[in-house]
Each structure stands twice: as C-alpha cells, then as structure tokens.
C-alpha positions in Angstrom: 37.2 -5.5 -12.0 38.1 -3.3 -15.0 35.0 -4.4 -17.0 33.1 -3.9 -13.9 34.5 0.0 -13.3 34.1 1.5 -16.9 30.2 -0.1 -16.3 29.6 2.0 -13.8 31.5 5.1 -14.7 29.0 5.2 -18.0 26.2 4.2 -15.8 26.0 7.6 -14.1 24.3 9.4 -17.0 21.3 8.7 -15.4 21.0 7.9 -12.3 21.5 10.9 -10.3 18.6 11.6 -7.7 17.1 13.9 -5.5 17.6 14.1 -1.5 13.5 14.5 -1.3 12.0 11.4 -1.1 13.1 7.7 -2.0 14.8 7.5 -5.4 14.8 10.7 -7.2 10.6 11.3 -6.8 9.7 14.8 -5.6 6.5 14.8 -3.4 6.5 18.7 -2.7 5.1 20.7 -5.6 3.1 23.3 -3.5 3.3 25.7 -0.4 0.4 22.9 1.4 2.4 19.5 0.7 5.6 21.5 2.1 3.7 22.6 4.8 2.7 19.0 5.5 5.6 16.6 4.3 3.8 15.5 1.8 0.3 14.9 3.8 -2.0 16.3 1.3 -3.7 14.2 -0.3 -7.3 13.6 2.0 -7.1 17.1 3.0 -6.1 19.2 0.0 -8.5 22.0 -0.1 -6.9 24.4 -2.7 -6.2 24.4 -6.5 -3.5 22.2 -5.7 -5.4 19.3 -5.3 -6.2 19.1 -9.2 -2.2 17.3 -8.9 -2.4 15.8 -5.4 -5.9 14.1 -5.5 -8.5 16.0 -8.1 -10.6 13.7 -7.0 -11.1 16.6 -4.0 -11.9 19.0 -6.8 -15.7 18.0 -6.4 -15.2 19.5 -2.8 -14.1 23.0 -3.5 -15.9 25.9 -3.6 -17.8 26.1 -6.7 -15.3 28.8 -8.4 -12.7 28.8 -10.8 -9.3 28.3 -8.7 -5.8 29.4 -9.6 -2.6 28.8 -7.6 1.0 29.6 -8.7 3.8 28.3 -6.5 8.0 28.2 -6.3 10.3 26.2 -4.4 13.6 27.2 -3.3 15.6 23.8 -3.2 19.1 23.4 -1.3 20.7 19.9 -1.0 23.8 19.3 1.2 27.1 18.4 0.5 27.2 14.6 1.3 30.5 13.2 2.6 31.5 9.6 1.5 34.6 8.5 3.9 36.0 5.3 2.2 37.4 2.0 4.6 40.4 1.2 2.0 41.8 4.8 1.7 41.6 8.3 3.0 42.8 9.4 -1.2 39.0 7.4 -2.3 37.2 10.2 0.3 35.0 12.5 -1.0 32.4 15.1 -0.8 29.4 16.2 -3.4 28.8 20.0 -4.3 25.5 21.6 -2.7 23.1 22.2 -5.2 20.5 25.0 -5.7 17.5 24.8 -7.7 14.3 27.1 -8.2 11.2 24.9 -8.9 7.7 26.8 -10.4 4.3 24.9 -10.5 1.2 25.9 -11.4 -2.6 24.4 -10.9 -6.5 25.2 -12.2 -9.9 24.1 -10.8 -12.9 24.9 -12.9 -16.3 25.4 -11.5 -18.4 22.7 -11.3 -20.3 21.8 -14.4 -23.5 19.6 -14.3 -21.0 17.9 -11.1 -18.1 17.4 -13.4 -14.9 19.8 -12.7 -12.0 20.3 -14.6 -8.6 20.8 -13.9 -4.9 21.0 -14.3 -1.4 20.9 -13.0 2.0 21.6 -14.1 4.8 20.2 -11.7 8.2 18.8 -11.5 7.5 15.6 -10.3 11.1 13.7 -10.7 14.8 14.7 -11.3 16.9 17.3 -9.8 21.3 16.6 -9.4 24.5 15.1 -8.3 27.9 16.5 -8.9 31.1 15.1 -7.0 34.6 16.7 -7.6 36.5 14.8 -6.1 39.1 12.9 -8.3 37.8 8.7 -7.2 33.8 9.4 -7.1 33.7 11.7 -10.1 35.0 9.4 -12.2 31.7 7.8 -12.2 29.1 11.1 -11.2 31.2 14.4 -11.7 27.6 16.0 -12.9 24.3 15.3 -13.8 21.2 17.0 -14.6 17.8 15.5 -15.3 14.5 17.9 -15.1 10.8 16.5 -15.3 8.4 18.5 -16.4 4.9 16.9 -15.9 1.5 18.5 -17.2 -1.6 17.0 -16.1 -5.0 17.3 -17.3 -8.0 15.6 -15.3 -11.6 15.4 -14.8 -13.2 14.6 -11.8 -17.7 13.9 -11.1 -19.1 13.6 -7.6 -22.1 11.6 -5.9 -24.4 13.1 -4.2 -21.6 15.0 -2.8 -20.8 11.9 -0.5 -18.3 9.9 -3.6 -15.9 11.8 -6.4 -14.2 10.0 -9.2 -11.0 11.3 -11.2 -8.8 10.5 -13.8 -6.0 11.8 -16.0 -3.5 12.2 -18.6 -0.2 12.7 -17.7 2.0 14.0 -20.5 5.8 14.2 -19.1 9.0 15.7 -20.8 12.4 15.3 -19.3 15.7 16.3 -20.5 19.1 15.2 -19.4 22.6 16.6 -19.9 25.8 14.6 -18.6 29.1 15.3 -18.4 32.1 13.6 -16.7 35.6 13.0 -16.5 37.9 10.2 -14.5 40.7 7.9 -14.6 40.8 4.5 -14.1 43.4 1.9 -13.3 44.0 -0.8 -16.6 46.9 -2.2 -14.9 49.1 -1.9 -11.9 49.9 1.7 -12.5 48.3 2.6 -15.4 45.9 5.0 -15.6 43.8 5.7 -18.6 40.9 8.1 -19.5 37.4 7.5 -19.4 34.7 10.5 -20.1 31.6 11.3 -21.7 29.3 14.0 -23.0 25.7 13.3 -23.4 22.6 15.1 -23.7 19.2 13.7 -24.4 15.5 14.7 -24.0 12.2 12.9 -24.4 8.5 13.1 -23.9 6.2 10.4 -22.3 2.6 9.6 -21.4 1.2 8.1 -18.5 -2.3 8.5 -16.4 -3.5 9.1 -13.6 -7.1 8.0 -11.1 -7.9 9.1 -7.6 -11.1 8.4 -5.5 -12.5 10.7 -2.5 -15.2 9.2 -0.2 -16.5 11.4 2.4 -19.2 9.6 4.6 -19.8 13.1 6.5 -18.9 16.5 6.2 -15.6 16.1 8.8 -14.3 12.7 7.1 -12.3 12.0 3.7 -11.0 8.9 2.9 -9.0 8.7 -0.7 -7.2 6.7 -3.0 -5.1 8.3 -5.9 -2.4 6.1 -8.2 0.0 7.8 -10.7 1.1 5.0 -13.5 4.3 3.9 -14.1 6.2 6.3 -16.9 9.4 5.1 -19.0 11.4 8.0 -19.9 13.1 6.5 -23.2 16.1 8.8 -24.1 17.6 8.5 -27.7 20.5 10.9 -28.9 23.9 11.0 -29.3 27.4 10.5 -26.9 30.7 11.3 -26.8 32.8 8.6 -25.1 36.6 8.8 -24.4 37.4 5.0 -23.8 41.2 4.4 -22.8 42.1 7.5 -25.3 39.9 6.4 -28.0 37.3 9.1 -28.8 34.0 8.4 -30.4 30.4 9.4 -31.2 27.7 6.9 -30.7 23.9 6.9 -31.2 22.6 6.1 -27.3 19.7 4.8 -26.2 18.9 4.4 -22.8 15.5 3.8 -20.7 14.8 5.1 -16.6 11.3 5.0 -14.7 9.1 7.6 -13.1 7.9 4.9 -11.2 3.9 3.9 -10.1 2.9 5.9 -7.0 -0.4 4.2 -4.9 -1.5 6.9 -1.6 -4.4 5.7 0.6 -5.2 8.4 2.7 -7.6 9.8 5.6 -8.4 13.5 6.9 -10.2 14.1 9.9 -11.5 16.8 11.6 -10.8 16.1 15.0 -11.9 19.4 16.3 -13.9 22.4 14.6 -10.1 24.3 13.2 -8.2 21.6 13.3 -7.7 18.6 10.5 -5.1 15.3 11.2 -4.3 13.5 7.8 -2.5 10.0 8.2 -0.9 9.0 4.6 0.7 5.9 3.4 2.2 5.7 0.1 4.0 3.2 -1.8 6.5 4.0 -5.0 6.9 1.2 -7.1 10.6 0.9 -7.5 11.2 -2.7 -7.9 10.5 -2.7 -11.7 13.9 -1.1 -12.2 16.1 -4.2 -12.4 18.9 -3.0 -14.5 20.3 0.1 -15.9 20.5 -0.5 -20.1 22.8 1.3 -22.4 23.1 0.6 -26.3 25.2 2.2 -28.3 25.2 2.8 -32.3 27.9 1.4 -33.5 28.6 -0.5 -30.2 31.0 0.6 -28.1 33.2 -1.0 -26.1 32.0 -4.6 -24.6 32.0 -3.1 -21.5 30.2 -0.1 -21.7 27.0 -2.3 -23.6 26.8 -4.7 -20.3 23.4 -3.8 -18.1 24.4 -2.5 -14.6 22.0 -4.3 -12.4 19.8 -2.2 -10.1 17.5 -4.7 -8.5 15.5 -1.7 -6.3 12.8 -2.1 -3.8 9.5 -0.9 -3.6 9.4 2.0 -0.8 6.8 3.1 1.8 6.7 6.9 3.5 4.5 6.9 6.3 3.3 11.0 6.6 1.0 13.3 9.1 -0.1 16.6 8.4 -2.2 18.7 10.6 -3.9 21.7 9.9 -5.2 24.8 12.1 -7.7 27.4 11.6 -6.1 30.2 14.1 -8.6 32.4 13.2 -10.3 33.7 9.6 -7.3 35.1 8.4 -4.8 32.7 9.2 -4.6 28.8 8.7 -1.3 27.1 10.3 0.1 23.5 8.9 3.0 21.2 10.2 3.9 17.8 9.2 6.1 14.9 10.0 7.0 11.7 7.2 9.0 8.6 7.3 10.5 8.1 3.6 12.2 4.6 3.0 14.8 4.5 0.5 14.4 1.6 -2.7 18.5 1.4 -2.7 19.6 -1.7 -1.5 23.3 -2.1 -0.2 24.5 -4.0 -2.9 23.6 -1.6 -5.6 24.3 1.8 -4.1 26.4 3.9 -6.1 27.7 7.7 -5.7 25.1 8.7 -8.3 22.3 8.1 -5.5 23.7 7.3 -2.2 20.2 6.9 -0.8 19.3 6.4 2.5 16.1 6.6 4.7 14.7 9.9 5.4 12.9 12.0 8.3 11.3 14.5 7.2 9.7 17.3 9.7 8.0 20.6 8.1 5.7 23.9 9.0 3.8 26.6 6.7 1.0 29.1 6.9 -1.5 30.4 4.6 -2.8 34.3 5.0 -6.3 35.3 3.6 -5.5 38.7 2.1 -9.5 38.7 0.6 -12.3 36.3 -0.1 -10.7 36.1 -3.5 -6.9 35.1 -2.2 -4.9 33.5 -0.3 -1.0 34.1 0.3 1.2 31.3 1.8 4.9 30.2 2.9 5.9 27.0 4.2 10.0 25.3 5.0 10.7 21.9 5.2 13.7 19.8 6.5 14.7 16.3 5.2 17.4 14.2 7.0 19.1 11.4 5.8 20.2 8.6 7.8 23.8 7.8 7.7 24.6 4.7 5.4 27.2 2.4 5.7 27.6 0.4 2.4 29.6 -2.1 1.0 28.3 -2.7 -2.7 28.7 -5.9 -4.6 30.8 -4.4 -7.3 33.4 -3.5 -4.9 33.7 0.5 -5.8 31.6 1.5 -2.3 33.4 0.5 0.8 32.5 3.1 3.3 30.3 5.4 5.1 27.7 8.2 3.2 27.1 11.0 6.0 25.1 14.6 6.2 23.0 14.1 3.7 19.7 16.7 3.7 17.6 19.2 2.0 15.9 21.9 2.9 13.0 23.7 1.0 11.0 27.0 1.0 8.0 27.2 -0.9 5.6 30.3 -1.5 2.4 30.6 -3.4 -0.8 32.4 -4.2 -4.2 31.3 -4.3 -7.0 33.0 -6.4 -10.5 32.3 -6.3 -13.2 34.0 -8.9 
C-alpha cells in the first residue's frame, strides 16, 4: 500500500484535465462551436472551419476570412466526500482561464483554399487544498497550444478534400506537497517540483460532400499526438531531496467526427454529430527518472482508458439579415473507468446545453457571443488502488466566448 501511494502522488504531474469534454480534450475554440456544443463540424460556415472541418473552406465565400476569438473559462469546485473518513473529504479550487484563438481562409485559388488555425485544443487545471487529496494533485498546469496549417480542393462544388499539419507545443508546471503514512503513525514527506515543455507534430484530413445546396455530410480525423516531456524534477522522498532528469510521455488522443447539416427550412440548419476520442491507447502512465529514483516512484501507474463517444446537435437560425441565432445540446462520455480514477481527473459523463448569436455589423463583419453550460454527473468510485472510496459531486464549467469575423 505504501509503494502503491508514493505511485500515485508522483503520478499527478500530468494528469490533470479539463471539465470540457471526456479526458482533458477541449472541443470549444470559437464563438460557433460554443454556440453549438461542439456541433460545428457539417455546418461551419465561418473562418473557423479552417480548424473544425477545412474541408468546408471550399464552401465559403470566395474572400479572404479572418476571425479572432476568446473564451472566458470557469470550472467548479468539485467536492470528493470519502466512505472511510470525514478527515479524507475534500474540495478542489475553481479555476479561471482566458483562452484566445485565431483562424484564416484564403480565397479560392484555381479551387484550392488555404487556411489556418491557432487553438488550444487540450490542457487546462486541477488544484486540491485539502491536506489527503493534495498529496497527490495540490496543482497542475498543462497548456496546448496547437497551430494548424491546411489545404483544402473541391469537385465540381459537390466533393472537398483537406488535409493538414498539426504542429502542437505544450508546457507543464507541477508543484505539490503531502504526507504520507510509512508506518502506523508515521508520517513522512513526499513533494515535487517539475516543469517541462515540448513540441509535437501530428496531421490532420476532413472530407465535405454536399449532394445539393441544403445537405453536407463530412468526415474530419485529428491523429493521435504524444506529447513527450523531458526536463528536470525535484523530489522530496521520505526527507531525501533530489534532482532527477524526467522523462515522461501523455496523449492528445485521435479524434474521428462524422457529421450531417441540413437545412430543414429556408433560416434554419440541424447538425447531428457523433465523435469518437481515441482514449484507449493510454494504458499506463510512465515516469523515468535520471539517476533512478526511488523503486516506487519508476513503477508505471496503469491507466487502462476507454475510447469515448459525445453525441451533439446544433441548430442554427437566420432571424433576419442581421441576426443569426445558434443553440446546442451534447452528450460527452467520460474514458475514466472506476478502477483508475484518481483526484487528478475525477471524470465523469457530461451534459452539455449551450446558446450564441452572431450580429452582421457590415457585409465585411460579423460580431458574435455565445455561453455554454457543462454538467457532470455525480460519480461514485471505488478505485482499485484503494486511495478513492467515495463520491465526486458538482462538478461543471461554464464558458463565454466572443469573436469577430472579417471578410475582404
């Protein structure tokens, strides 16, 4: 049980996630996927869609396209209530974060466009205070930085093809401090100081099909990224202070979206999305340390995640030529299973429920603001390590996102 404990207090360097979506994946990177939950991918119609699904980009007016966005980002305390002991409860700090983004159409050339997008597709934070669960997450910080180039060339304006390079850079900073029993009584410390940044490549392809002018059916799949962190850490084992070279590896997994857009009236589009995050290939969390450190702390911490599906809707409204109304609605599924959860991600299943407008100041611009709420389920957990033995409640995020769209 010792062995098992100092595992998992190290473990937490990384781990951390976001209350967005399953895992610590952030779908909303623009006022339209706020808008609708995510649902953006058959009927993205701005600059955004150069990220989303540039297949689409063979779609747009044939103009150069600009759109700068920024999310406001507020997670929720979440309160862990232990079975064993009132003195193991706990609660995590609210967190705050300010998220830009960025994106760029080209005009069409020859039917080739070009385009790009800078977003923050992964990451965000987890801090607990509380003297038994921040022994293994007092505070984490992980930001993902993605910029993405792509092409995209249309058929007879019925078929578009895209692809991309994905260039990723993500930089972590970690530090804790706990206690933990070495005998019946005995307390000893365990801490550590880490920081660590990286840059990685992945790609990108997405296919639009639109059989008539009201109907888009598409496909878009984001590859599987290792973000492979190498620098130095400062570990307080049992009163024994060290540095140690650390290397340690965690995925932005593969995401696959099928997606269709209708236009079931004149004003009035209905997108039905299914997507699939490709969690299972995290099996086990793997440090190594230079010189080695303790035993212990060298052991993989097994992870063994699923593969989740979010199931999303997102309808849009043409009120009149000035104003252009979304909502949404999505079903997230969480890749944690029971016997792995952990305070550094006490995931759960999310519902996800979301509104935004966009304003048409000119034929040139567009102004728009959208909110969204996610709510976690309540989890009761019972991991096989024996540290969880209780219930994770009111967990949930809220987000407000603003933008501008420029056309010329």
């Amino acid at each position: 049980m010792k062995k098992k404990i100092s595992v998992l207090a190290l473990a937490s360097l990384f781990v951390a996630g976001s209350a967005l979506a399953s895992g610590w994946r952030i779908p909303e990177q623009s006022v339209d996927s706020t808008a609708k939950a995510g649902a953006n991918i058959a009927s993205s119609t701005r600059a955004d869609t150069a990220y989303y699904n540039p297949a689409n980009m063979a779609w747009l007016e044939d103009r150069y396209h600009l759109e700068v966005d920024a999310t406001y980002i507020f997670l929720s305390e979440i309160d862990y209530e232990d079975a064993r002991a009132a003195t193991l409860d706990g609660s995590s700090e609210e967190e705050n974060f300010f998220v830009p983004t960025g994106f760029f159409v080209s005009p069409s050339y020859g039917g080739t466009r070009f385009g790009m997008s800078i977003t923050a597709p992964a990451g965000l934070s987890k801090r607990w205070k509380d003297p038994f669960p921040k022994t293994f997450a007092e505070e984490f910080s992980l930001a993902v930085i993605e910029a993405n180039p792509t092409v995209a060339y249309s058929f007879k304006n019925m078929v578009s093809i895209s692809g991309g390079i994905r260039m990723l850079y993500a930089d972590a900073t970690v530090e804790s401090d706990g206690m933990v029993q070495v005998a019946p009584g005995v307390y000893r410390p365990l801490s550590r100081e880490m920081e660590g940044d990286t840059t990685e490549w992945g790609w990108n392809v997405a296919l639009a099909v639109k059989p008539v002018d009201a109907l888009n059916i598409s496909a878009t799949y984001r590859s599987h990224v290792d973000l492979d962190f190498k620098d130095e850490a400062v570990l307080n084992q049992f009163g024994r202070i060290g540095t140690f070279g650390a290397k340690v590896s965690v995925p932005v997994p593969a995401v696959v979206a099928l997606s269709v857009a209708y236009d079931v009236l004149e004003n009035l589009n209905v997108e039905l999305t299914w997507d699939r995050t490709f969690w299972s290939k995290y099996d086990d969390l793997d440090f190594d340390f230079t010189p080695a450190a303790m035993a212990s702390f060298e052991d993989p911490l097994p992870k063994d995640w699923d593969d989740a599906n979010a199931f999303r809707i997102g309808l849009t409204y043409a009120l009149n030529d000035t104003w252009t109304l979304m909502g949404g609605f999505a079903y997230d599924e969480t890749p944690v299973p029971t016997e792995t959860i952990s305070f550094e991600l006490p995931d759960s299943d999310a519902w996800i429920y979301s509104l935004g407008a966009q304003y048409k100041v000119s034929d040139k611009m567009d102004v728009g603001v959208a909110a969204l709420y996610d709510y976690k389920e309540s989890r009761e957990a019972v991991s096989e390590d024996g540290r969880i033995n209780g219930e994770f409640t009111n967990a949930s995020a809220f987000l407000l996102s603003v933008g501008m769209n420029y056309r010329f």
